[in-house]
N, C-alpha and C positions, 0 to 999 in steps of 0.2 A: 362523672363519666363524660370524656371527650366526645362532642358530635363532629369533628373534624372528622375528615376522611381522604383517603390518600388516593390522588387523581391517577389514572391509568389510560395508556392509550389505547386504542384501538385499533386494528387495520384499517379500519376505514376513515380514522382521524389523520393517516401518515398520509404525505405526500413527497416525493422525492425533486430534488431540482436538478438541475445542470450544473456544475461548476465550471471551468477552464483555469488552470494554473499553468503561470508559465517557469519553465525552469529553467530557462538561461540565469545563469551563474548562480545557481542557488547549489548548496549542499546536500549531497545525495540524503543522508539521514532527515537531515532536517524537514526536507521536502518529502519523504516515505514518511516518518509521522504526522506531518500535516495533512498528506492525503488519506494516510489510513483514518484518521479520527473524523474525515467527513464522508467518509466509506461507511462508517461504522453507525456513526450518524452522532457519534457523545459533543458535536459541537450545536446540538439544539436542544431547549428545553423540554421536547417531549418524548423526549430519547427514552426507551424499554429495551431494557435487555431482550427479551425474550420475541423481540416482532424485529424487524428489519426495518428501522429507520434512517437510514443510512440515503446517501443522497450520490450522482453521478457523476464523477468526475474522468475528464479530458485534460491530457496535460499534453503539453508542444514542445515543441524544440529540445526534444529530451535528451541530443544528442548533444547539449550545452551546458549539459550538470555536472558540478565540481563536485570533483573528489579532496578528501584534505589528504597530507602525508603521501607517500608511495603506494597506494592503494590498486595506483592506477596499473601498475608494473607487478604489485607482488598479488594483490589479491585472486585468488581461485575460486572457481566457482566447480566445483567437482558433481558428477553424474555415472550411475553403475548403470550399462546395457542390459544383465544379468548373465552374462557369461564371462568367465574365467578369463583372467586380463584386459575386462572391459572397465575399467577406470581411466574414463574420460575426466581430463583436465584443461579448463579453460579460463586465462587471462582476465580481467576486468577490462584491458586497453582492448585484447583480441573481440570478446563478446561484443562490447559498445561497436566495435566494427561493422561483424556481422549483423546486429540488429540495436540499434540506437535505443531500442525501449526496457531491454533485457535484464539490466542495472535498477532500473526504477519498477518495473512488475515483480521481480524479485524481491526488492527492499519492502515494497508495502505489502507484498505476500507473507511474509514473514513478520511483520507488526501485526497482522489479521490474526483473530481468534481460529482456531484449530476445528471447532465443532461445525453445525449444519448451516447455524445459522450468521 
């Protein structure tokens, strides 16, 4: 019989840090799963599913991130009001306009787990 035993964290073992990334000329994807996986926290070793070890990141110049392909021109980003002929449609070139960050909270929102935690 193995006396090994499988170490586990605790909430009061986590600690979160600060990051800052910058993304001048980095690739939107590239850069949303980089950020997501130190969001999440799977870039330390005492990562648990089930506690939030995940750490906080700041990212700059967002308004400098490449897109590859015509992304920039064709991609949509679509939103329902809820009423009847409210299908909002908007640009990747237009949104990055109106809000420089829009592209990158989107992208790492959507590499984020679905549940609570």
């Amino acid at each position: 019989m193995s006396k090994q035993k499988t170490w586990t964290a605790k909430a009061a073992d986590l600690k979160s840090d600060w990051y800052v990334v910058d993304a001048t000329d980095q690739v939107l994807g590239r850069l949303a799963s980089g950020v997501a996986a130190i969001l999440r926290g799977k870039h330390k070793p005492t990562f648990t599913p089930h506690l939030n070890s995940g750490d906080h990141v700041v990212v700059i110049n967002a308004a400098k991130v490449k897109v590859t392909g015509s992304k920039l021109q064709n991609k949509e980003y679509t939103r329902y009001t809820g009423y009847p002929g409210g299908l909002r449609k908007r640009t990747m070139e237009r949104a990055q306009q109106l809000d420089p960050t829009f592209p990158i909270t989107t992208a790492v929102r959507g590499m984020l787990q679905r549940n609570t935690l």
